[in-house]
C-alpha positions in Angstrom: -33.5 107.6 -63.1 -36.2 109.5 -61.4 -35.3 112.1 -58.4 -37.7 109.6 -55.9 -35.8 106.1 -56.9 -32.5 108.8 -56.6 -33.6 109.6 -53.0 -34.6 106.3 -51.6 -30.9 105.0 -52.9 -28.7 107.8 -51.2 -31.1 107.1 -48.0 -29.8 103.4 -48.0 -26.4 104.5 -49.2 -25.5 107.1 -46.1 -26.8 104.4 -43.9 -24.6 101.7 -45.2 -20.3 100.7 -45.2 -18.3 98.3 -46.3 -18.8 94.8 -44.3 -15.1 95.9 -42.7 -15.8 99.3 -42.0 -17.2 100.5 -38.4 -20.7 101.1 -38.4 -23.0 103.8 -37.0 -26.2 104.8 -36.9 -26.7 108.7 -36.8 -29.8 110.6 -34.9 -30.0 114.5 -34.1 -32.8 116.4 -32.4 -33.7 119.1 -30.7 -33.4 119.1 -26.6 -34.8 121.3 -23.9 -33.4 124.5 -23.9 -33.4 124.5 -28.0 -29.7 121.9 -27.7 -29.2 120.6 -31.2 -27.9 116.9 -29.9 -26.3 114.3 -31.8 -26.4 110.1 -31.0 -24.3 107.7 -32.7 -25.1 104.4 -32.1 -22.2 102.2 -32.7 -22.0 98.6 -33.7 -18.3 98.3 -31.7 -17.5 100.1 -28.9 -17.7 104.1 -28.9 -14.3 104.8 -26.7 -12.3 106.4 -29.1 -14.7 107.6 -31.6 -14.9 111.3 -32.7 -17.5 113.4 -34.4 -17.1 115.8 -36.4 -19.7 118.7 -38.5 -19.3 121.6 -40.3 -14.9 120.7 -40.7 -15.0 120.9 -36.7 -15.0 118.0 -33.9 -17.6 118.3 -31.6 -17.1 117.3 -28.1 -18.7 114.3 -27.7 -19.0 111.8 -24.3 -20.4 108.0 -24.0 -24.0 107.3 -23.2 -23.6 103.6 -22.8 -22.1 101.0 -24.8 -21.9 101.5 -28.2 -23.3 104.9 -27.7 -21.8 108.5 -28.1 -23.6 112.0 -27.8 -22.8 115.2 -29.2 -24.0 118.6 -29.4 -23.2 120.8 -32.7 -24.9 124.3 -32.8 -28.3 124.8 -34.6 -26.0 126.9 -37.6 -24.6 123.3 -38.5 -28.0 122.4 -40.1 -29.4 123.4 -43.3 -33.0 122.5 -44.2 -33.5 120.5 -41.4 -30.5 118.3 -42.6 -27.0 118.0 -40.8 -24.2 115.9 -42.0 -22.8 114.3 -39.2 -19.1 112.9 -39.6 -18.0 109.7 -37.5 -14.2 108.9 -37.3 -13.6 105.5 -35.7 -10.1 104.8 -33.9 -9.3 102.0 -36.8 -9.3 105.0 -39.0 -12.8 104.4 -41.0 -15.0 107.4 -41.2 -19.1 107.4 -41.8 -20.3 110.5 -42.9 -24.0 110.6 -42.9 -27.0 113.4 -43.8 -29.5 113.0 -41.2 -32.5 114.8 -40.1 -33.4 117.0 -37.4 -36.1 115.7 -35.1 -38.2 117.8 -32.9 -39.7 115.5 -30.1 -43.3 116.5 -29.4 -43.5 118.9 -32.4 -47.7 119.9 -33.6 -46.9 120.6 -36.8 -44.8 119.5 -39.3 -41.8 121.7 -40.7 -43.7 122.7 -43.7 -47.2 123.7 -42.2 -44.6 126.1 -39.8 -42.8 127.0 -42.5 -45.3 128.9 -44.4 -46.5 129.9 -41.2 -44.0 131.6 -40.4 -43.6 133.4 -44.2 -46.6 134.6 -43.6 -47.1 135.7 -39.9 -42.8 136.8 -39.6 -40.1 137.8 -41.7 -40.0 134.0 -43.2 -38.8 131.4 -40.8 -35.0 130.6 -39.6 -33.9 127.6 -38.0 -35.0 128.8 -34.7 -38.0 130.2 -35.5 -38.9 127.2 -37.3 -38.4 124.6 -34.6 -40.7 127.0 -31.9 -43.6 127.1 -34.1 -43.2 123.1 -34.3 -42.9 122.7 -30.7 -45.5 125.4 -29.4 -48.2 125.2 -32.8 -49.6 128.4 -34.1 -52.2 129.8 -31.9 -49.6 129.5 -28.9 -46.7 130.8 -31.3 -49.2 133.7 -31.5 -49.7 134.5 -28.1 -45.9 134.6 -27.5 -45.6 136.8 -29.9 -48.4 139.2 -28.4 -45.6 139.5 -25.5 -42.3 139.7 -27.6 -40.3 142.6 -26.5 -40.5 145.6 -29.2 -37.7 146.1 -31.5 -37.2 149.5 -31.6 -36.0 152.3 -33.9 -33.0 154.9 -32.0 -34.1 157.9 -30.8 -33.4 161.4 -32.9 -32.5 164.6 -31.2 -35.0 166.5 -32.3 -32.6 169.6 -33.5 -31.3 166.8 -35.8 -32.8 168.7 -38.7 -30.2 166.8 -41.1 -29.9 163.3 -40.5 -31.4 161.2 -43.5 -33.8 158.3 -43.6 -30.7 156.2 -44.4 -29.9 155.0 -40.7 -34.1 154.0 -40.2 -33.7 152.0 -43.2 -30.8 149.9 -41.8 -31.8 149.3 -38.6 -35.6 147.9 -40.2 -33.6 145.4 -42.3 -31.6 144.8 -38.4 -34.5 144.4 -36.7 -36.7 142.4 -39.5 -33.7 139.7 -39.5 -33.1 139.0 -35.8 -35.8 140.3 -34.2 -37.4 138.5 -32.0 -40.6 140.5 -32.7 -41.4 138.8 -35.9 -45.0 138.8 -36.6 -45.3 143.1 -34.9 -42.9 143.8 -37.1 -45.1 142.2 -39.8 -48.3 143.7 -38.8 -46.6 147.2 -38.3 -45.5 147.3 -42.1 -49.1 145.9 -43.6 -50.2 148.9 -40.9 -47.7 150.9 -43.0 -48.5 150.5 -46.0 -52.4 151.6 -45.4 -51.3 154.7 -42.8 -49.2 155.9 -45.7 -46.5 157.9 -44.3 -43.5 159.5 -46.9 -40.4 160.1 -46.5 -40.6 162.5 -50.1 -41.9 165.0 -47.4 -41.3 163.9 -44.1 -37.5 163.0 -45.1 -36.0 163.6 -42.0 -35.2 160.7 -39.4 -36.2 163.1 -36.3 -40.3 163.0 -38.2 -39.8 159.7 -39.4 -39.2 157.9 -35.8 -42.0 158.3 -33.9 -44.5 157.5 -36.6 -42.6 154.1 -37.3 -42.4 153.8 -32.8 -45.9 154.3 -33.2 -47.0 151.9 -36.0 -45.0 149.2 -33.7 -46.9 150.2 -31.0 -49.9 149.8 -32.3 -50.0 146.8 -34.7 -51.8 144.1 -31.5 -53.8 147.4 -30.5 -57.6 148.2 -31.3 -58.2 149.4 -34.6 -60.1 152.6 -33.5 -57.2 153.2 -31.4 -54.9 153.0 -34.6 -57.8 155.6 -36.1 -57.3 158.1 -33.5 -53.6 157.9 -33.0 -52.6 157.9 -36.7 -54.9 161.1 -37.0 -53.0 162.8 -34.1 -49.8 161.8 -35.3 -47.5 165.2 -36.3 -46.0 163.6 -39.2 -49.5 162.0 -40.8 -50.4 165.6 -40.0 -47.9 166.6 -41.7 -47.4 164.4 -44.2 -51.5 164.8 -45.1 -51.5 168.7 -44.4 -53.7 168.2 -41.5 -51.3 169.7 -39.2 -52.0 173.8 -39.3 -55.0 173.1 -40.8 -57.0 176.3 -39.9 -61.0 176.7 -40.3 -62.1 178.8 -43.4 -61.9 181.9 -43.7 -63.2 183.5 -46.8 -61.8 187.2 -46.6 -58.6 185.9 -45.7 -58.8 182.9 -48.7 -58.6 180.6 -46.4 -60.8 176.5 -46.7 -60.0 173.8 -45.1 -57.7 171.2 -46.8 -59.1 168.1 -47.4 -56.3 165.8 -47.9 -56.8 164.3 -44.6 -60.3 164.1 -44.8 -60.1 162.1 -48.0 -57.5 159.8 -47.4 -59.1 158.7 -44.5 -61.9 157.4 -46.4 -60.4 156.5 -49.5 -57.8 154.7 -47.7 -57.2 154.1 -43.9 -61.1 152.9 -43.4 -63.8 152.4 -45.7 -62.9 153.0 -49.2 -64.7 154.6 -51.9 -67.4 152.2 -53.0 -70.2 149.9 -50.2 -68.8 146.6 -49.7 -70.6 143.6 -48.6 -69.1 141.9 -45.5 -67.2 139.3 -48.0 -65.1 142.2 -49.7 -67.7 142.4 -52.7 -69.0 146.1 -54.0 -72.7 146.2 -53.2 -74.1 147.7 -56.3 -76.9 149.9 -57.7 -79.9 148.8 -59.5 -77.8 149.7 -63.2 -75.4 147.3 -61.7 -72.5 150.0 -61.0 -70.9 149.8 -57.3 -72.7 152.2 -54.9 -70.5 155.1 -53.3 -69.3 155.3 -50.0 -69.1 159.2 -49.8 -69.4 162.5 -51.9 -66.9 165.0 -52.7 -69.5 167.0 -50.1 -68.8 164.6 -46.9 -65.0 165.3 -47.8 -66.0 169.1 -47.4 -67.5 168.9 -44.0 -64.9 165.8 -42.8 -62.0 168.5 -43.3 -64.0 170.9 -41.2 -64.1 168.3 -38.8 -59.6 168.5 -39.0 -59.6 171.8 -38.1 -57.5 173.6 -35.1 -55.1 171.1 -34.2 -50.9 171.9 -34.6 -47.9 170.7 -33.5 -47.1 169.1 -29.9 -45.5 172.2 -27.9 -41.6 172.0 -27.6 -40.1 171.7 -24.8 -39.1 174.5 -22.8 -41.1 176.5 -25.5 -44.4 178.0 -24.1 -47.7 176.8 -26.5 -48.7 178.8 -29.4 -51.4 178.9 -32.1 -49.3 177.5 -34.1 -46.4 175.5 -33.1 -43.3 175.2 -34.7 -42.3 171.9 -36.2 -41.9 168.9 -33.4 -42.7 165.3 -33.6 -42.8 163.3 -30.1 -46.0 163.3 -29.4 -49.5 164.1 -30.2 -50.9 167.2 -32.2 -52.6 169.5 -29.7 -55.8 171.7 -30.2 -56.5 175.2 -30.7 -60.0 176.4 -30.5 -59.8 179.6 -32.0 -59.0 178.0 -35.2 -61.5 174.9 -35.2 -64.4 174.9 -36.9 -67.4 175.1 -34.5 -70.5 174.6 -37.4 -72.6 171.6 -37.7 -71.2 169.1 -39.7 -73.2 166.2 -41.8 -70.7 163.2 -42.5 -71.8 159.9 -44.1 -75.2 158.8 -44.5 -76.7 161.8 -42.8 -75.0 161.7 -39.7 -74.7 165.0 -38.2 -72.2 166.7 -36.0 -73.8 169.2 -34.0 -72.7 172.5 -33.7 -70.5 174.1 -30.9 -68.4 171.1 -29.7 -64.7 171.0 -29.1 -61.8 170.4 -31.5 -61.4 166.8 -29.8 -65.1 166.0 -29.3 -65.6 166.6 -33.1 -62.7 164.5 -34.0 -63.7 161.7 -31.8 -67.2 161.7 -32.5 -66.0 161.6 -36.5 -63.8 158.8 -35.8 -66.2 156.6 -34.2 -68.7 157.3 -36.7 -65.9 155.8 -39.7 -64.5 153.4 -37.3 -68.1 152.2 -37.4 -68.7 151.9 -40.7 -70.0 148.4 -42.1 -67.2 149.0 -44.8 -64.4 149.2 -41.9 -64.7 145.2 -41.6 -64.3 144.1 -45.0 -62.2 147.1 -45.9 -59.3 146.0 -43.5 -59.5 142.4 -44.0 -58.8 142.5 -47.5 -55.9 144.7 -47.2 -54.2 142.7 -43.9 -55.1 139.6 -45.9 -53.5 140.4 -49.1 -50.0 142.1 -46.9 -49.6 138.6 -45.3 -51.2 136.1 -46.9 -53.0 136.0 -50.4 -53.5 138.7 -52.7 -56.8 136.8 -53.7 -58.6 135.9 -50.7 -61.7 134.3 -51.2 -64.8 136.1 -50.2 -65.7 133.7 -47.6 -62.1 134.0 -46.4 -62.3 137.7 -46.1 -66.2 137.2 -44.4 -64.8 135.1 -41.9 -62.4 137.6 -40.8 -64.8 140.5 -41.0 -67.0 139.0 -38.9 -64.3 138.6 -36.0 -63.4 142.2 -36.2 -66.8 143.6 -36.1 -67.4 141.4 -32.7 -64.3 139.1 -31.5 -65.7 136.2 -28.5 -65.8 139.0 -25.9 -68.1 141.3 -28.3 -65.5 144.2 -29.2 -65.1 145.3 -32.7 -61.6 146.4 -34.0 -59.5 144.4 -31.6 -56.0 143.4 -34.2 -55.1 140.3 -32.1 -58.9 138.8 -32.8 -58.2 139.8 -36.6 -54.7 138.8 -36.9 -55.1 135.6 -35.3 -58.3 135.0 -37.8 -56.4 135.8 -40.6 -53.2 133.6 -40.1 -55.6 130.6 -38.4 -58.3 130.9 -41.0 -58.6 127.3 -43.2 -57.9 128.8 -46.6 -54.1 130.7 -45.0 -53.4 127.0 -43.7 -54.5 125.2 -46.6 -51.5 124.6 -48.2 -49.7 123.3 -45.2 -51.1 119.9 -46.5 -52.0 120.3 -49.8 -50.9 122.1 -53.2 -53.5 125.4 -52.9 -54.9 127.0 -56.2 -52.8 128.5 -58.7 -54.3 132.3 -57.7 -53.3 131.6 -54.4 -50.3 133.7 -52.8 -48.4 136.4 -53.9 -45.2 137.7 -55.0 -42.7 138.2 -52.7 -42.1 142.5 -52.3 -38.5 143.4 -52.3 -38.1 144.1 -49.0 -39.9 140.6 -48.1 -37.6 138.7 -50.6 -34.6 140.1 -48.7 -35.3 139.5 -45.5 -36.8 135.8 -46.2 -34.3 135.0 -48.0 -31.1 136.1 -45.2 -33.4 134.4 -42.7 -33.7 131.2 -44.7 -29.9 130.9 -45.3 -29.5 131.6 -41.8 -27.6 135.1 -42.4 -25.9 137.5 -40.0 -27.0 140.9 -40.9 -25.1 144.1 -39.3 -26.8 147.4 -38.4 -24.8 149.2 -40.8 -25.8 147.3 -43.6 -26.4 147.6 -47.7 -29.4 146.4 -48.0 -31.8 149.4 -48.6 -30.1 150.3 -51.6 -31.2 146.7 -52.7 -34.7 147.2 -52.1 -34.7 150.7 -53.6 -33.4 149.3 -56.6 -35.9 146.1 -56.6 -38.7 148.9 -56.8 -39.1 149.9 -52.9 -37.7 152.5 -51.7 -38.2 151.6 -47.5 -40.1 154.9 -46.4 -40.4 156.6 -49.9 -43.6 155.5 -51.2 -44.3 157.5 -54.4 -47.4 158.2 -52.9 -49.8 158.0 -50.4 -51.1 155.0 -52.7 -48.0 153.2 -50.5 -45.1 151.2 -52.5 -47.4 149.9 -55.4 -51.3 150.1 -55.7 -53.0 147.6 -53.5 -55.7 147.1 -56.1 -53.6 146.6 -59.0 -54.9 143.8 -61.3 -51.6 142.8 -64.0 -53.4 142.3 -67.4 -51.4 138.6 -67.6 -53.1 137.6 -64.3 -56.6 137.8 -66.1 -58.7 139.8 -63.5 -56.6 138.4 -60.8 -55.1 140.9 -58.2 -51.3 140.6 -58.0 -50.4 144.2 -56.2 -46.9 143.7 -56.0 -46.2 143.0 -59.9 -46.4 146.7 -61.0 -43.0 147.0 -59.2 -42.0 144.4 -61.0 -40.0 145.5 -63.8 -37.4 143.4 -66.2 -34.8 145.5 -64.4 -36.0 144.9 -60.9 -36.3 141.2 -61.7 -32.6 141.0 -62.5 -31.7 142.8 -59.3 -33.8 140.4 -58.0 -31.7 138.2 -59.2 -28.4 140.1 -58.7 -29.3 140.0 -55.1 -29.7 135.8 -54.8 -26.3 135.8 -56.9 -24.9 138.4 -53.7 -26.0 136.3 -51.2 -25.0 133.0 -52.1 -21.3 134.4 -53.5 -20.6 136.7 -50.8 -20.6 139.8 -52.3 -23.0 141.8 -50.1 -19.8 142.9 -47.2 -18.6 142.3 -44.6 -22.3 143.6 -42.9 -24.2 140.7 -44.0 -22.7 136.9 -43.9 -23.9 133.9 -44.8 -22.2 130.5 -43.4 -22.8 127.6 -46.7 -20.3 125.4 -44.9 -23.4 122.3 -44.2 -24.5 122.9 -47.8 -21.3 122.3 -48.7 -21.0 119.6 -47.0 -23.8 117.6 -48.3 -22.3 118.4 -51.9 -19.4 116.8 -51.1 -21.7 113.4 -49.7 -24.2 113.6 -53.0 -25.1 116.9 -55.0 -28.7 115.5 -53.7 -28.9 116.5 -50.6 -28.1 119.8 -51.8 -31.2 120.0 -53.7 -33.3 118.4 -51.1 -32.0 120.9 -48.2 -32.7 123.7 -50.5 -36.0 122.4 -51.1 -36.7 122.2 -47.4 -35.0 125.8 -46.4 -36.4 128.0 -49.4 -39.4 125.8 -51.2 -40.7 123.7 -47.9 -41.1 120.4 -50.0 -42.6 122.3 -52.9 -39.9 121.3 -55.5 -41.2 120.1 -58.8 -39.1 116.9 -60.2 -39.0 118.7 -62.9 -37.4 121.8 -61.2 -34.7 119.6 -59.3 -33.4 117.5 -62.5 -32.4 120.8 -63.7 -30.6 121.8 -60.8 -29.0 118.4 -60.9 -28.0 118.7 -64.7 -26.7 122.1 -63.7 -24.4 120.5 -61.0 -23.3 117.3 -62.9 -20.8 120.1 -65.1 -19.4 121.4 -61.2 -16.6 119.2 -59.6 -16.3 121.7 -56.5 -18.6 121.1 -53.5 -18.4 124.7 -53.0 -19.6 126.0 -56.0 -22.3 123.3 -56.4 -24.0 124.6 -53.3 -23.9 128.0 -54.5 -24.6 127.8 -58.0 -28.1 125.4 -56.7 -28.7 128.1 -54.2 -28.6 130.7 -56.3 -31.1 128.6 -58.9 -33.4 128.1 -56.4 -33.5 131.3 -54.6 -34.2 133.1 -57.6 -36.3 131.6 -59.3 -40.0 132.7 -59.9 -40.9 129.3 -57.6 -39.4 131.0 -54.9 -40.2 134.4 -55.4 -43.8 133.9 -55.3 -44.9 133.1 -51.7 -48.1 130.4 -51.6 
């Protein structure tokens, strides 16, 4: 018998008793104020009726004849399903799975549930039912005003304290902050602005980059340009911090770190790009350079004469010890004052100040034809697809070189393009192309997958050591090259890009799967809990529903048949309700249909 002819005879079954049994019929939605409410709608009179969810009576009150209401909390639903349990006083009992309603909802659950994976941390029940009721473009705009979730400040004589507590309170924050799609933004922001903790290891340098980066993320992109540059730990981190001009009896050049990363990969990369993301290329048909080792050169020049912020209490110096609230502060004596020819003959005259150099070298990247393209493809790829089409990545090049009010490099414009755009919300409909999507990083498979099971995460928690052992290390990129390589193309995917996959090793993927077995069973600690009791509770009415409210929490209706009648052969050898709701939830949430994010 087919899963469909399975489903339409458990929908007539939970709706139907015994001719001398009570009957009821069951409806839940959400009320004003978020209220999860329940009505039963009694063929006998409701005096004396109770209902129960979850193993727990709910207080419940008449309505009018035949009619009882009850609210349960939003926790007792799973998938947008709810078994609802009605004792009547003559001792029969209708249990029933029904599903939540959202009155006046825009969209439907699945069109906000990837939404939400790709504009937050992958939607909870909460989050799910506010996208339905307020849409996306006015989801957006709340976000825009979300209050910050913030990292704890550091003494700065705290010269010992690790990364470790950072880590924590990200997984903290990305779980139940309310700040979902910042907290997005600011880690696609991350992983361009490359900042390490292999030399900036210490939470007291760590903190204000990552309060910055938050910041930021709805700012102007120039802004992010300047303020990235200025930032004591880039400075550090790049070696443009100290960076003194040359001085050739002493030895002494500028580095160039800075000045190539920059290029290479904050702004406009190394080859000309056509507004859609494609290399422009020369007349022998090889991609035309954006910049020679000789603008790198003069670019470091540019860097020159800017140290730490002063301490406090500690009158300013040349160069300033180590200190990391704030911005890095010039010093003309050691800045380069010489003319200075950057990209396509553009020339910095001689004699200016520190700042006026590094301003005037900023807003000659920042406007760069590359800058468009450059930073669509990346923002696209971090959020939505990691093979956006190239009228995709057009569409949102042209709203950040000129948004509706004319200003190029505003991230709300961009960000609202990029999650808005047809081809991101083409799959809230419809199947999308098979090269659509991408695979879920570790830290995003975490985090998803706690907020789709509705977990409660502490902030002392496990859970770096997770990603670290998935392949991502939070705040330890390898390299400046971030986490994995943006531009890495797996040979299996045939050209395709699939960035995430070279941290993808065979023993990542069984921590990957070590991790669902954790979640579902319990064994992450006390830190981190996750409440199965409704799944278990539609096992023990028909190991379907525990399929189907798996398939709407972790797959949003994109369940093969082929996939569930495997789960279902799986559960036919489990008697316990218990153990079939985790043994389908661990199926599901690691498998590769999961994993990958489309």
């Amino acid at each position: 018998m087919s899963c469909r002819v399975v489903f339409l005879a458990l929908i007539l079954w939970s709706r139907m008793v015994a001719a001398d049994e009570p009957r009821a019929w069951v409806t839940a939605s959400i009320q004003p104020g978020g209220r999860l409410v329940v009505h039963i709608e009694s063929g006998d009179t409701a005096a004396g009726e109770t209902v129960w969810s979850g193993g727990r009576q709910l207080e419940s009150f008449p309505i009018g004849p035949g009619r009882t209401a009850a609210e349960l909390p939003l926790k007792a639903a799973f998938g947008g399903l709810a078994v609802i349990e009605v004792r009547h006083p003559s001792g029969g009992t209708i249990k029933q799975v029904t599903e939540i309603q959202v009155p006046g909802a825009v969209v439907s659950w699945r069109a906000a549930a990837r939404f939400l994976e790709q504009a937050a941390w992958g939607p909870d029940p909460e989050s799910l039912i506010r996208v339905r009721q307020l849409g996306f473009e006015r989801w957006i705009e709340e976000q825009f005003q979300a209050p910050l979730s913030d990292y704890p400040p550091v003494p700065e004589d705290n010269n010992a304290q690790s990364l470790t507590p950072l880590q924590r309170r990200f997984f903290y924050n990305a779980v139940h902050g309310e700040d979902q799609l910042r907290q997005r933004v600011a880690f696609a922001l991350h992983q361009i602005w490359v900042v390490s903790g292999l030399k900036t290891g210490q939470a007291r340098m760590m903190t204000p980059y990552l309060q910055l980066l938050h910041r930021l993320a709805f700012d102007n992109y120039f802004t992010i340009m300047k303020e990235m540059t200025l930032n004591p730990t880039m400075g550090r981190y790049l070696d443009m911090v100290n960076n003194a001009k040359a001085d050739p009896r002493r030895g002494i050049s500028p580095n160039e770190n800075y000045a190539r990363e920059i290029m290479q990969l904050f702004t406009i990369g190394t080859v000309r790009l056509n507004p859609d993301g494609t290399p422009q290329l020369d007349a022998d048909g090889l991609p035309v350079p954006t910049y020679s080792q000789r603008t790198i050169e003069n670019l470091a020049r540019v860097f020159t004469g800017w140290t730490f912020p002063p301490t406090p209490g500690r009158p300013p110096a040349a160069v300033n010890p180590a200190y990391y609230n704030g911005r890095m502060v010039p010093v003309e004596s050691n800045h380069d004052t010489g003319a200075k020819e950057l990209l396509d003959g553009y020339v910095i005259p001689a004699g200016q100040t520190a700042e006026k150099d590094l301003d005037d070298a900023l807003r000659h990247l920042f406007e760069h034809p590359n800058v468009g393209p450059f930073v669509a493809q990346r923002l696209i790829r971090a959020l939505v697809t990691s093979n956006p089409s190239p009228a995709y990545v057009a569409r949102v090049t042209a709203v950040f070189n000129s948004n509706a009010r004319g200003v190029r490099g505003d991230m709300k414009s961009v960000i609202k393009a990029i999650l808005l755009d047809p081809e991101a919300r083409r799959g809230d409909s419809q199947p999308n192309p098979p090269e659509f999507g991408h695979l879920r990083e570790p830290v995003l498979y975490i985090v998803s997958l706690l907020r789709a099971m509705g977990a409660s995460v502490a902030e002392y928690n496990p859970l770096p050591s997770w990603a670290a052992a998935m392949g991502e290390n939070l705040f330890f990129a390898p390299s400046v090259f971030n986490y994995y390589s943006l531009l890495h193309q797996p040979k299996e995917l045939d050209g395709l890009y699939g960035p995430e996959f070279e941290i993808l090793t065979p023993s990542a993927a069984l921590v990957r799967a070590n991790f669902a077995d954790a979640v579902v069973f319990s064994r992450l600690g006390p830190s981190v809990s996750v409440d199965l009791t409704p799944l278990i509770e539609m096992a023990g009415v028909h190991k379907w529903w525990v399929s189907e409210a798996l398939n709407r929490a972790l797959l949003y209706g994109r369940m093969s048949e082929a996939m569930r009648d495997r789960i279902l052969i799986a559960l036919d050898a489990i008697a316990d309700p218990g153990l079939q709701a985790q043994t389908a939830a661990y199926l599901v949430a690691s498998s590769a249909r999961y994993q990958i994010q489309d």
